[in-house]
PLY file of the C-alpha trace (Angstrom):
ply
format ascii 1.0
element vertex 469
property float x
property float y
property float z
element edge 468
property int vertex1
property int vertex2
end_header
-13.81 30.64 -59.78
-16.77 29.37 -57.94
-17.68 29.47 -54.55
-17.54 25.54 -54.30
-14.33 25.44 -55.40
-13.43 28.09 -53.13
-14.47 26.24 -50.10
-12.49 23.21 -51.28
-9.05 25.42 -51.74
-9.51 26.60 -48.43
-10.24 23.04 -46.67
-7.32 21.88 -48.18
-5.06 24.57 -46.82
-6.81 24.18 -43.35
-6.06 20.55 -43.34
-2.68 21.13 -44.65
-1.22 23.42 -42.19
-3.01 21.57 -39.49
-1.08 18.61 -40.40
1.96 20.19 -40.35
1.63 21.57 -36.54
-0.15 18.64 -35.05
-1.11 15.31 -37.24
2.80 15.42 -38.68
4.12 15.84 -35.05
7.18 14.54 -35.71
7.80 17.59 -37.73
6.48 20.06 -35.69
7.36 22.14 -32.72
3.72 23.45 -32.21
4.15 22.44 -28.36
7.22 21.75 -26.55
7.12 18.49 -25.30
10.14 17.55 -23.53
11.42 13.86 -25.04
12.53 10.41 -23.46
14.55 8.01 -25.08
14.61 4.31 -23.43
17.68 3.46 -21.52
20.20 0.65 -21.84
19.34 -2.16 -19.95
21.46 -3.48 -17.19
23.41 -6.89 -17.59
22.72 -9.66 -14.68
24.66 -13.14 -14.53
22.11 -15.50 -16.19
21.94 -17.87 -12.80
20.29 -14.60 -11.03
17.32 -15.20 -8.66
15.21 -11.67 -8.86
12.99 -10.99 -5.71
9.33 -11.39 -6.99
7.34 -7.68 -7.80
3.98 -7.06 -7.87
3.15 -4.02 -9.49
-0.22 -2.59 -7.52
-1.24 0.80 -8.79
-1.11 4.00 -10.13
-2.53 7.42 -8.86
-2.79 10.76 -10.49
-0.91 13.19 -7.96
-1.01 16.13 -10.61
-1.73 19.25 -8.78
-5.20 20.88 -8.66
-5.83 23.20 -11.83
-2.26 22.01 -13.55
-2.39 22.54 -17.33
-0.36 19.71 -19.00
-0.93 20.65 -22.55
-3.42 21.00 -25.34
-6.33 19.31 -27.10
-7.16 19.73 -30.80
-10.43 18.51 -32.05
-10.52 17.75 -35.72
-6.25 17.90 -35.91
-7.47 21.93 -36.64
-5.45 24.99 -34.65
-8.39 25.36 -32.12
-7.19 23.86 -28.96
-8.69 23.01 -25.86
-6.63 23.18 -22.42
-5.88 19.70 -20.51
-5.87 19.40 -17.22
-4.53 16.91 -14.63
-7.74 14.90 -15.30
-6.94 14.30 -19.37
-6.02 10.94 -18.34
-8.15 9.63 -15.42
-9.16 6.05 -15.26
-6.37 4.19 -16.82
-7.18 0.78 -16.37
-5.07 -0.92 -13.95
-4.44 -4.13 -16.10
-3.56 -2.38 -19.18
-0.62 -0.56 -17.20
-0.31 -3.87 -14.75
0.97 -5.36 -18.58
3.19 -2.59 -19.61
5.07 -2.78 -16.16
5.45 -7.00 -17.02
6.23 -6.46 -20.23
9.03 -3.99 -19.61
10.46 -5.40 -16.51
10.42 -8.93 -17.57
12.57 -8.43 -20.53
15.21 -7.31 -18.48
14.87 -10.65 -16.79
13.11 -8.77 -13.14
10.07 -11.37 -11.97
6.77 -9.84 -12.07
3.90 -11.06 -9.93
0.87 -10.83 -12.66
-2.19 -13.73 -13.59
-1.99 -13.66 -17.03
-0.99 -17.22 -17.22
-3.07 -18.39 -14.02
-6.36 -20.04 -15.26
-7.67 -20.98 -11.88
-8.67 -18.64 -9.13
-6.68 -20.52 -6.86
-3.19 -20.20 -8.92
-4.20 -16.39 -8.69
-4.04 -16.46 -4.94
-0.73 -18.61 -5.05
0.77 -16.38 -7.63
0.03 -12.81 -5.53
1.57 -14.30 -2.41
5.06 -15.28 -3.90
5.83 -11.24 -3.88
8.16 -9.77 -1.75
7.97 -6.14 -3.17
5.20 -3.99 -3.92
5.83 -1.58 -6.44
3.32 1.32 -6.43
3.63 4.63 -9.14
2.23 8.16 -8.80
1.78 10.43 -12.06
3.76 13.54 -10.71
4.53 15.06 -14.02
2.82 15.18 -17.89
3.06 17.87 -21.06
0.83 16.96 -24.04
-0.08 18.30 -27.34
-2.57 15.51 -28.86
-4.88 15.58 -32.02
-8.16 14.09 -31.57
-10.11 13.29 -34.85
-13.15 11.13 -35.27
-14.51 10.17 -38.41
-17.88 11.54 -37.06
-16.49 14.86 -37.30
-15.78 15.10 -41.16
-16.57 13.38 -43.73
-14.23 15.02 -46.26
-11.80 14.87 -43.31
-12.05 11.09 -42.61
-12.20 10.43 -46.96
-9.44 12.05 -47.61
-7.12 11.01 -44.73
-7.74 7.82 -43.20
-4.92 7.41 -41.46
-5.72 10.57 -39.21
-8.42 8.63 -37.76
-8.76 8.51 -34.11
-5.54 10.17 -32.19
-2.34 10.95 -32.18
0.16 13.16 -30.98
2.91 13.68 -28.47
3.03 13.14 -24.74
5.97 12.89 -21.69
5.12 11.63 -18.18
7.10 11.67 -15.01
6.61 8.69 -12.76
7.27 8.55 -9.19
7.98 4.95 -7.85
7.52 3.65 -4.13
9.18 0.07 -3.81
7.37 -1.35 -0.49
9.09 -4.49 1.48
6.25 -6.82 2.27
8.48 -8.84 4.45
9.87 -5.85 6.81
6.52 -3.51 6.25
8.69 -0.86 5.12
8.86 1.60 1.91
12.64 1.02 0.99
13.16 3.00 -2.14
11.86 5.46 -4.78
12.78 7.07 -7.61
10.88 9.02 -10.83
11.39 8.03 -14.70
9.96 9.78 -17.18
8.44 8.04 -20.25
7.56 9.62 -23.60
5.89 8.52 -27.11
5.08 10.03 -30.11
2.21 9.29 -32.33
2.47 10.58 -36.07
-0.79 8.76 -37.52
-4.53 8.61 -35.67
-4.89 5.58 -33.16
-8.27 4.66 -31.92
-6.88 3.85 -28.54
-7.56 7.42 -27.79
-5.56 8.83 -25.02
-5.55 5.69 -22.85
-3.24 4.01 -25.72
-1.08 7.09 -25.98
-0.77 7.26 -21.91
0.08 3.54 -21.98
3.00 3.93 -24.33
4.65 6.58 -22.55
4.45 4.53 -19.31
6.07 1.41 -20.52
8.56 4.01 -21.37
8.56 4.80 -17.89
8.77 1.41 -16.32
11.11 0.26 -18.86
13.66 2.83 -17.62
12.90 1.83 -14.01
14.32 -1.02 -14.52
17.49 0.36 -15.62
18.03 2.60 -12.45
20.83 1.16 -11.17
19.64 1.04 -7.09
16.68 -0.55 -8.29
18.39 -3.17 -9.69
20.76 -4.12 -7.35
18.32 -4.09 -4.59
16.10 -6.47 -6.52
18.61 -8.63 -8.41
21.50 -8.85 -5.18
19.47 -7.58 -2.24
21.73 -4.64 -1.77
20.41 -1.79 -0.28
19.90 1.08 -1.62
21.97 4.78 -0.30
19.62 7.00 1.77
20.05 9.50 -0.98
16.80 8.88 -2.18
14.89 9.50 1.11
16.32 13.49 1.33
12.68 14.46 -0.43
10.92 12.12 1.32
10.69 12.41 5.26
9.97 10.12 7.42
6.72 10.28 8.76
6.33 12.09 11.99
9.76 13.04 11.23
10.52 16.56 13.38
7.49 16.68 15.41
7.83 17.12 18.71
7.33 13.56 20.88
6.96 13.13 25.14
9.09 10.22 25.18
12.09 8.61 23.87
11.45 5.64 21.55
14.76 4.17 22.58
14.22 4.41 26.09
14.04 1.16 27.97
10.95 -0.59 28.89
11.04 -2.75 31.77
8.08 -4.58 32.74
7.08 -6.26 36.75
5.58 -9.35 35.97
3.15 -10.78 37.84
3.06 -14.31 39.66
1.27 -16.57 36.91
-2.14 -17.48 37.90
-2.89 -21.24 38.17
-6.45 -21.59 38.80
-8.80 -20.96 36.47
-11.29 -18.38 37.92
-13.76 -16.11 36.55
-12.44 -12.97 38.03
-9.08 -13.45 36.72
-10.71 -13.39 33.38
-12.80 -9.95 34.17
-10.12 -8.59 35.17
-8.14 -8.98 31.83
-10.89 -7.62 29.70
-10.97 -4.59 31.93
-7.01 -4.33 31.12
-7.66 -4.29 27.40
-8.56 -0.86 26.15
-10.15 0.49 22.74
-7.74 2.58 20.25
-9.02 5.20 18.19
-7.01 6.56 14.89
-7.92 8.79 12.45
-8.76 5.77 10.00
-10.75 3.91 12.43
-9.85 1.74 15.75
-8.59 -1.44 16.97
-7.84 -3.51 20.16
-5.24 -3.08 22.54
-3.97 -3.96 26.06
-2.37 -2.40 29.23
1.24 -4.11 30.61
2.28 -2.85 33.78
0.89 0.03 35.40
3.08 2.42 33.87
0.88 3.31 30.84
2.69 0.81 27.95
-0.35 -0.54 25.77
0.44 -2.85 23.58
-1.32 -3.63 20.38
-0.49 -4.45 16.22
1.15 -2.27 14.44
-1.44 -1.61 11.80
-3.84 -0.86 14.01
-1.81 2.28 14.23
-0.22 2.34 11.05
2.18 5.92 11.03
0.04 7.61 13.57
2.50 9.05 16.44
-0.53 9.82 18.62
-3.91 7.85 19.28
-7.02 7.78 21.10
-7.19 5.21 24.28
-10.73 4.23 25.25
-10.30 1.99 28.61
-12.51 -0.35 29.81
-16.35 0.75 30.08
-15.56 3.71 28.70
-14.56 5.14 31.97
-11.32 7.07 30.59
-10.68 8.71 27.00
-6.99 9.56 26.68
-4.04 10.32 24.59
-1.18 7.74 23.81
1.59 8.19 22.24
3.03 5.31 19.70
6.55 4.66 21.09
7.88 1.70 18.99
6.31 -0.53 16.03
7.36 -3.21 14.01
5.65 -3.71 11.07
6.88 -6.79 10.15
5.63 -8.23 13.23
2.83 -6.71 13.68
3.04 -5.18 17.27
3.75 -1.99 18.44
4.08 -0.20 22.19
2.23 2.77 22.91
2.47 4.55 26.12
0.16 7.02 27.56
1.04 10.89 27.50
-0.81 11.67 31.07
-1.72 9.40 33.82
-5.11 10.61 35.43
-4.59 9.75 39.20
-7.99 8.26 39.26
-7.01 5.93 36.62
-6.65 2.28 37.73
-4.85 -0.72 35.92
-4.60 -3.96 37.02
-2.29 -5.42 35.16
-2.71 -9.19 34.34
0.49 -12.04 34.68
2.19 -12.89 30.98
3.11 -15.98 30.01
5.68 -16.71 27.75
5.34 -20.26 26.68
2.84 -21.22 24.35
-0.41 -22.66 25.56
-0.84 -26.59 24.77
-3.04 -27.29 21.90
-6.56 -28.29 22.82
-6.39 -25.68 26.32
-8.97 -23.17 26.25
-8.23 -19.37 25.67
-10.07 -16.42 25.54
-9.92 -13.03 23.52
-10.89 -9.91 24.17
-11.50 -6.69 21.71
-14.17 -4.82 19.72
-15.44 -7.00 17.10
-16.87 -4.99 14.09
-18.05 -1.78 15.93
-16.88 0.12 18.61
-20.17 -0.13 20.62
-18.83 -3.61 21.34
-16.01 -3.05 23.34
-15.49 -5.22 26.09
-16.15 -8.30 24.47
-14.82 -11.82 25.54
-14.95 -14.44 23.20
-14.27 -18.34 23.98
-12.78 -21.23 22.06
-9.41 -23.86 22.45
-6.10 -23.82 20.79
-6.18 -25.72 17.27
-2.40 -25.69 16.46
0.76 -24.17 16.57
2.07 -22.56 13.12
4.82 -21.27 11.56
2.98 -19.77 8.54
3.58 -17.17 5.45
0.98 -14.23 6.22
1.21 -11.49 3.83
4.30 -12.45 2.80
5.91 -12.64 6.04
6.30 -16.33 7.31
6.44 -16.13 11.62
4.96 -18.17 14.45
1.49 -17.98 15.53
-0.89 -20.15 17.91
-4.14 -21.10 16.03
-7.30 -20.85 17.73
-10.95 -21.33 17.01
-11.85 -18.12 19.47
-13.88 -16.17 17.56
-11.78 -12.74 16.71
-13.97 -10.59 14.15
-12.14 -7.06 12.45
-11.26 -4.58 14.92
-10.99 -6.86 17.82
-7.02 -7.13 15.96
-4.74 -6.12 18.68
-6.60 -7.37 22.01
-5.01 -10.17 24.36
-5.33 -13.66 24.31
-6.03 -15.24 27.80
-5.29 -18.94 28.90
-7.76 -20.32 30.78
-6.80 -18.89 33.66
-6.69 -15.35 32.36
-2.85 -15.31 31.77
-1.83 -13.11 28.65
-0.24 -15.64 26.41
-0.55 -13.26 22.75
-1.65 -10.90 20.86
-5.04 -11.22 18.05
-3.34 -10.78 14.59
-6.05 -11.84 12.38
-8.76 -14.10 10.84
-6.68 -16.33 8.36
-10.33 -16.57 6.50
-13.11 -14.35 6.67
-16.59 -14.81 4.91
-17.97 -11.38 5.71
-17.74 -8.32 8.15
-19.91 -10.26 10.37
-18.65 -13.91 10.72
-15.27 -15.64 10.30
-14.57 -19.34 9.71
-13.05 -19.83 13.30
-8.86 -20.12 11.85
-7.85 -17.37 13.73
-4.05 -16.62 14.10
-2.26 -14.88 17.29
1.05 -13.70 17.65
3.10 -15.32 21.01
3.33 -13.05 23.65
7.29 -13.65 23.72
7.73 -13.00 20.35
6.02 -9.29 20.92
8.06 -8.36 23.88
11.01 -9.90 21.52
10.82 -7.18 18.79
9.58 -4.48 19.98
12.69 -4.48 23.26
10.42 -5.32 26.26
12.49 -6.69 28.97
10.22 -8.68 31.31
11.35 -8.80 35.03
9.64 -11.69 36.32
8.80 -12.34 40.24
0 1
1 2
2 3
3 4
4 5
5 6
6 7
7 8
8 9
9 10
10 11
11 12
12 13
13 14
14 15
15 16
16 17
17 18
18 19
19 20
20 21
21 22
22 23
23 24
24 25
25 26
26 27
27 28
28 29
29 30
30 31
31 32
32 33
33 34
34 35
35 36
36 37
37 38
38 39
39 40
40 41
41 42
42 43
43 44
44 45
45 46
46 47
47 48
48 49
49 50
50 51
51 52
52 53
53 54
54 55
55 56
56 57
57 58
58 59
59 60
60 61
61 62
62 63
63 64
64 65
65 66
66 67
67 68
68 69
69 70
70 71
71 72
72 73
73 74
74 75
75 76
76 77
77 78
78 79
79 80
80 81
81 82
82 83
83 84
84 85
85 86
86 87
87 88
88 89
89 90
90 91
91 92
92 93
93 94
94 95
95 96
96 97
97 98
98 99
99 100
100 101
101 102
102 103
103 104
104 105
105 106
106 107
107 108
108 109
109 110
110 111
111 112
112 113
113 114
114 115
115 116
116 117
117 118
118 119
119 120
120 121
121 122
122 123
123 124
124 125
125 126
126 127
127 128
128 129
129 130
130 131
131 132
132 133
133 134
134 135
135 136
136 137
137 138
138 139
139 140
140 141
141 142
142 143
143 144
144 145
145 146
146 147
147 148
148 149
149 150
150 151
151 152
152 153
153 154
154 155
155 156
156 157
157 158
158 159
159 160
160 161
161 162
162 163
163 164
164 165
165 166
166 167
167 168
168 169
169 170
170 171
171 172
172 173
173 174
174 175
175 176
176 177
177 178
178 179
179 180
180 181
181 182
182 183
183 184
184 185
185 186
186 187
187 188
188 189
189 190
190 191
191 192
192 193
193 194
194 195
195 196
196 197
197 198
198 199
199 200
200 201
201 202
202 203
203 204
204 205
205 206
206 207
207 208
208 209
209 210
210 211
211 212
212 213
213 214
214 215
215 216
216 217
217 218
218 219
219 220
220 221
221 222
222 223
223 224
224 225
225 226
226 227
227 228
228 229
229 230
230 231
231 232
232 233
233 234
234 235
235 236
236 237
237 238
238 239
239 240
240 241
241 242
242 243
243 244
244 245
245 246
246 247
247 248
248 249
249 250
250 251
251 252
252 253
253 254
254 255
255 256
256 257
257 258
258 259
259 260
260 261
261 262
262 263
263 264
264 265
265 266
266 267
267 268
268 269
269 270
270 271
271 272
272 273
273 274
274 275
275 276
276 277
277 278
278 279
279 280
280 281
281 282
282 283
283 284
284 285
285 286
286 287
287 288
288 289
289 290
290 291
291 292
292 293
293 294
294 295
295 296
296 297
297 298
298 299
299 300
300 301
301 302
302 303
303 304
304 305
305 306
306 307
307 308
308 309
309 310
310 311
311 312
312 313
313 314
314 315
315 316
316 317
317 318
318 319
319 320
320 321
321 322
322 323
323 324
324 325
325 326
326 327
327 328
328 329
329 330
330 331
331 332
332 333
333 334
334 335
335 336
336 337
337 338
338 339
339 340
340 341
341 342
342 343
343 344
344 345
345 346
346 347
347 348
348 349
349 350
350 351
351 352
352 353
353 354
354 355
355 356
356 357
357 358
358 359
359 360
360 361
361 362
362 363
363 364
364 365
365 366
366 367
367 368
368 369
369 370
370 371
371 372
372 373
373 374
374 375
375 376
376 377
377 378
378 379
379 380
380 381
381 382
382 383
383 384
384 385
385 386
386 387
387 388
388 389
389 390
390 391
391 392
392 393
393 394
394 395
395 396
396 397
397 398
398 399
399 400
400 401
401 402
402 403
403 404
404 405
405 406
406 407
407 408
408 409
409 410
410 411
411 412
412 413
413 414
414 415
415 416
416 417
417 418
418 419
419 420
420 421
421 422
422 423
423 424
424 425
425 426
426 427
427 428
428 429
429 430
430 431
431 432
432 433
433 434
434 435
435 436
436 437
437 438
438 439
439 440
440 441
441 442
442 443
443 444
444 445
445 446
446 447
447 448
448 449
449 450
450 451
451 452
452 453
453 454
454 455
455 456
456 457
457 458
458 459
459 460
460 461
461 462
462 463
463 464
464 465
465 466
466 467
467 468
């Protein structure tokens, strides 16, 4: 027998037993890959109105040095170790279209563009979502074949159809369902999602990954909370929330969130003056978090700031810088509501050189055309302090980020951080609260629609009780 022929007997039985642990997986328990079969889907009365879902992203939460599974180059028995980076960068659209694709043939309405042609119908489309839905790759076990054609010749002549990869893989999912309209993460769950590829696919792992998470979404919409929350607005049990605390939940706080807040006011002023308006910009203050800072303002002289709520976000304690930069102090968030967009902080010591003038509210709405004033940090902190000028353009009652409130339009010029600080009338009277630029060009400019919540409507939701004189 010669030596040729030798070599060709003992390809062949290479290549045979390596199909039979990896390129015939279906045969094969090589690996134990734990498997996922699709669920039933649930039934819904054909007249249903789904709440729109906009499926955002998905990040790798694997832990740091996991193994999931094994590589083998050239479908051989040599194997290479994955770990919780064997499937970074999925592209966002390709798994954007799995999550339509499975939801919508259960009948759930997903937010996507694939049938927008116009930039515009893009920015309509996004905003009709109510819910957020969000994943995080938690779980994965793997046993995949990689074979290029590159590799070997004989190889790629003599199988075609191992071209490319295949294999076996299972995820688990963990899903966060956010409420755009209440600013609030109301449920989650995990799914796991499986497939099983017999025959070389030149996807690669991406196409592989992507079957196993329509998998995965497909069976989220068969959880049963999920469904009802989206299909009849019925919330779901708290069940869900014993692995997933609150934040801030436990740690010790100074005050009671539920304690009552009652504010003095102050006689309104009725002339317009220039130290009335000093003195409000000395009453607004700077607030530091660990993700960068924002505008605020004192009411009363007991310490309540009050500012947006995601200039805080889930912080439960936050930097005050006042006025001039005479005091840096500690504040403690007492109440938020994200919908709204305000929240009360409250500071944890009182220095007894600290002084705060507190400035008169006003509750009804300046007249369109008046002139107001804001007052914040625009763009960097450097520029605290700063009063801006301009008139009331309109009242609204306007869909923001999915939320649709009252605000009083104004052409003051409010850039980034200065989010938070008050809005004067002319006479210096607190009258709201910046929210936001409805438009803005760049970091450095805005187009002069600038929105601000009522002053009312703050004290409203966040259980202010204003005593006035």
């Amino acid at each position: 027998m010669t030596t040729h022929l030798l070599k060709n007997i003992m390809l062949h039985n290479i290549m045979f037993l390596s199909l039979l642990c990896v390129g015939l997986t279906g045969m094969s328990g090589c690996t134990t890959i734990p498997e996922t079969t699709y669920n039933e889907p649930l039934t819904q009365p054909e007249d249903s109105h789904p709440a729109p879902i906009r499926f955002t992203q998905l990040k790798n939460r694997l832990p740091l040095g996991a193994e999931i599974g094994y590589l083998r180059p050239n479908c051989t028995f040599l194997k290479k170790t994955l770990g919780r980076n064997a499937f970074r960068g999925m592209k966002t659209q390709d798994l954007e279209d799995a999550v339509s694709e499975m939801l919508e043939m259960q009948g759930y309405d997903i937010v996507d563009t694939l049938n927008t042609v116009l930039e515009e119908e893009e920015d309509d489309e996004y905003l009709r979502a109510e819910y957020r839905l969000g994943a995080k790759l938690i779980g994965a076990k793997a046993d995949i074949c990689d074979h290029s054609s590159d590799d070997s010749l004989i190889m790629g002549s003599l199988f075609p159809d191992m071209q490319g990869t295949s294999g076996r893989l299972s995820i688990e999912i963990e899903w966060g369902l956010y409420d755009t309209l209440r600013r609030s993460v109301v449920y989650k769950t995990t799914t796991k999602g499986y497939t099983r590829q017999n025959w070389g696919n030149v996807g690669g792992r991406e196409f592989l990954f992507n079957e196993a998470f329509a998998m995965a979404a497909h069976n989220l919409g068969t959880n049963p909370q999920f469904h009802d929350l989206i299909f009849y607005g019925q919330k779901p049990d708290n069940s869900w929330r014993k692995n997933n605390k609150a934040p801030n939940e436990g740690r010790p706080r100074k005050f009671d969130p539920q304690e009552d807040v009652n504010i003095k006011n102050l006689p309104l002023w009725t002339k317009q003056k220039q130290a009335n308006i000093k003195q409000a910009a000395d009453n607004a203050v700077l607030i530091q978090t660990g993700n960068g800072y924002g505008s605020g303002f004192f009411i009363g002289k007991n310490g309540y700031i009050l500012t947006n709520s995601h200039v805080v976000g889930d912080a439960l304690r936050v930097r005050i810088v006042t006025a001039h930069k005479k005091e840096k102090l500690t504040a403690e968030v007492l109440r938020s509501h994200k919908g709204r967009d305000v929240a009360l902080l409250r500071l944890e010591n009182m220095p007894e050189d600290l002084e705060i003038n507190p400035v008169p509210i006003k509750v009804a709405w300046p007249k369109v055309s008046e002139d107001i004033y804001a007052v914040g940090a625009p763009a960097r902190y450097k520029m605290q302090d700063s009063i801006t000028k301009g008139i009331v353009s309109a009242h609204r009652h306007l869909k923001v980020e999915a939320l649709v409130a009252n605000y009083i339009q104004g052409d003051v010029r409010t850039i980034k951080d200065s989010n938070g600080g008050p809005l004067l009338d002319g006479n210096g009277n607190i009258v709201g609260i910046t929210k936001s630029a409805l438009y803005q060009f760049d970091s450095e400019s805005d187009s002069g629609l600038n929105l601000f919540i009522p002053i009312g409507e703050a004290l409203d939701y966040l259980h202010i009780d204003l005593i006035e004189p």
